[in-house]
N, C-alpha and C positions, 0 to 999 in steps of 0.2 A: 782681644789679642793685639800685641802694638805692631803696627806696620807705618810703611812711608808714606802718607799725605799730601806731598808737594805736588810741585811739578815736574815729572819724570823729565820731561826736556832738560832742565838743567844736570839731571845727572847724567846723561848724557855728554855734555859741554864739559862738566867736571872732567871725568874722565876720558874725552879727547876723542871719544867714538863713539860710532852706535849700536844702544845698549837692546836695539827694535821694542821700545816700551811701551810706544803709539801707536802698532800695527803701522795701516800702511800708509801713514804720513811719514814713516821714517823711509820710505822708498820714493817718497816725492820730495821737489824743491824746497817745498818748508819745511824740510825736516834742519830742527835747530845748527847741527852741527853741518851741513851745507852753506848754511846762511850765517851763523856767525859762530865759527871755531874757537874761542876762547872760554875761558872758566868764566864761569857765574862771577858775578856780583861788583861790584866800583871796580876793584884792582886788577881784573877778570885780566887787560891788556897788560898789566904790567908782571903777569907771574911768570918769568921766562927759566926760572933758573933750573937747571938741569937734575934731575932726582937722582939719586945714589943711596946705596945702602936701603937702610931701614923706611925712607919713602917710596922709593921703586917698590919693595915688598907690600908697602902697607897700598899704595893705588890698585896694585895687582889684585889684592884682597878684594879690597872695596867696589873693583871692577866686576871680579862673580860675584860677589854676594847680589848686586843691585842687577845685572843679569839677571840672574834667574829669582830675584825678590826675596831673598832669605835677609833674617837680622844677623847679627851678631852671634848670638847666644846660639843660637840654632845651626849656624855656620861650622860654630866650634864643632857643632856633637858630630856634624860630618865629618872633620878632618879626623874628629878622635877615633870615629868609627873605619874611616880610610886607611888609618896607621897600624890599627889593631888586625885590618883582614892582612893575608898574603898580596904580596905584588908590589907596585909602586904607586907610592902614597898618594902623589899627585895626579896620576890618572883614575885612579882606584876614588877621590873625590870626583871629581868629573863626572864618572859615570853614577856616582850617587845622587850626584843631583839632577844628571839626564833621566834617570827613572824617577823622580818623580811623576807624580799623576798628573801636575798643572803641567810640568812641561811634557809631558807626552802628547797631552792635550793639544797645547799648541804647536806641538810638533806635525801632527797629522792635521792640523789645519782645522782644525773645531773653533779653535778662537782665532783673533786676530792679531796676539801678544800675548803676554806670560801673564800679565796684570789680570787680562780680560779672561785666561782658561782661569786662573784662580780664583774669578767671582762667581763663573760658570758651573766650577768644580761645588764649591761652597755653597749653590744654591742648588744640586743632588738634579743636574740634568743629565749625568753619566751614570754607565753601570760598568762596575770591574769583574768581567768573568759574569755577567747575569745579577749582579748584586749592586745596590746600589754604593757609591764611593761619594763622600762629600767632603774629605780631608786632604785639599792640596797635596801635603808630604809625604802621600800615601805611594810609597817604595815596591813601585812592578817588578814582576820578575820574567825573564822569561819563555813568551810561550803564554801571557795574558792578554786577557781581549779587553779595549775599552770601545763601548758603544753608546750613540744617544739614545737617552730615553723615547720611546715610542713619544710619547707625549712632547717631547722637546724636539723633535725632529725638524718642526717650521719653526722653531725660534729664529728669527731673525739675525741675532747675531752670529750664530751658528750656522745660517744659512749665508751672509754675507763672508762667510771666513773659509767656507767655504772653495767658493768662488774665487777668493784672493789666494790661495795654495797651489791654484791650479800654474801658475805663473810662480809661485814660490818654489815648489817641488819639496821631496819629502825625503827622508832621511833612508837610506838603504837598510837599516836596521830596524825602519818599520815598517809594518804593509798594511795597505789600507784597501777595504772591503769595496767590492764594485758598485754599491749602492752607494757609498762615501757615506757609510752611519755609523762603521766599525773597522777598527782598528786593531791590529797585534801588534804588541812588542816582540820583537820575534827574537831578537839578542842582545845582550848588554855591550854596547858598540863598544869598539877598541880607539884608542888616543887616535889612530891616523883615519878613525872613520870622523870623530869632530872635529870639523873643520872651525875650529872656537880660538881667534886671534890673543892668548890668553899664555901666561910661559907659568903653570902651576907650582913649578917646583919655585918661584921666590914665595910663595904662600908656603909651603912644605919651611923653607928657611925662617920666613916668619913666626912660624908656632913652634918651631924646634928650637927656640932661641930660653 
């Protein structure tokens, strides 16, 4: 399956903020865009010009999708799928890709980044509801429990992501278990509980185009 290779710190730079792709180097001094705020690459200094129209829409894009690590292709079926429920289009994405299973993951502090729940995900250290889950894009609903496996309980990364949450804090729309091994999704959060610096609706204009 094709995903991004690079170096997430540049994208980062690209888009002018932090996308937390590195856990928690992006909460300390080396995190790239502390250290040097300009776009990647030779002209990086000289890209000043002010975006309008169809590039404002299209960075906006390019900003969630490398958020939360979705392509292209996969991006779309969200928005198609957002357009087609009731509500508004552009919150109604948002929460589709908030329930995903790598980002719930890393939401309740299991990983350390979206990158690192979606290898965690992928290598079936969770279970959804008792079952085991190993498909990132796997869409919670509700009132479901994600918990670690008995067996992955000392994984190390898992135990170090932990620990870094406790200083993150955790999203009012989930609640996490007093052992910190299980997790609910207790409600599909509404626009003003994501706090996500992001203006949806120039994506809603882009695909409407």
């Amino acid at each position: 399956m094709a995903r991004y290779a690079g170096p997430v710190c540049r994208l980062c730079r690209r888009e002018g903020m932090k996308l937390f792709l590195k856990g928690e180097r992006c909460y300390a001094e080396k995190c790239a865009v502390e250290r040097r705020n300009v776009p990647p690459g030779h002209h990086g200094k000289g890209r000043k010009a002010k975006l309008q129209g169809y590039g404002l829409q299209l960075r906006e894009k390019q900003r969630v999708k490398r958020m939360y690590g979705v392509l292209e292709r996969q991006f779309r079926r969200y928005f198609h799928e957002a357009d087609r429920r009731r509500g508004i289009t552009g919150e109604t994405l948002l929460q589709l890709l908030e329930s995903r299973l790598d980002n719930v993951v890393y939401r309740l502090g299991f990983a350390a980044s979206r990158p690192q729940a979606r290898q965690l995900v992928r290598h079936g250290h969770f279970l959804v509801n008792g079952r085991r889950a190993d498909i990132p894009s796997y869409s919670l609903r509700a009132g479901d429990r994600v918990s670690v496996k008995a067996k992955s309980a000392n994984n190390p990364a898992i135990a170090y992501a932990r620990e870094e949450v406790k200083g993150r804090g955790i999203p009012e729309w989930l609640e996490l278990g007093a052992d910190g091994q299980e997790g609910r999704f207790a409600a599909v959060p509404s626009r003003e509980q994501l706090n996500l610096p992001v203006q949806e609706q120039l994506i809603v204009e882009l695909y409407s185009k």
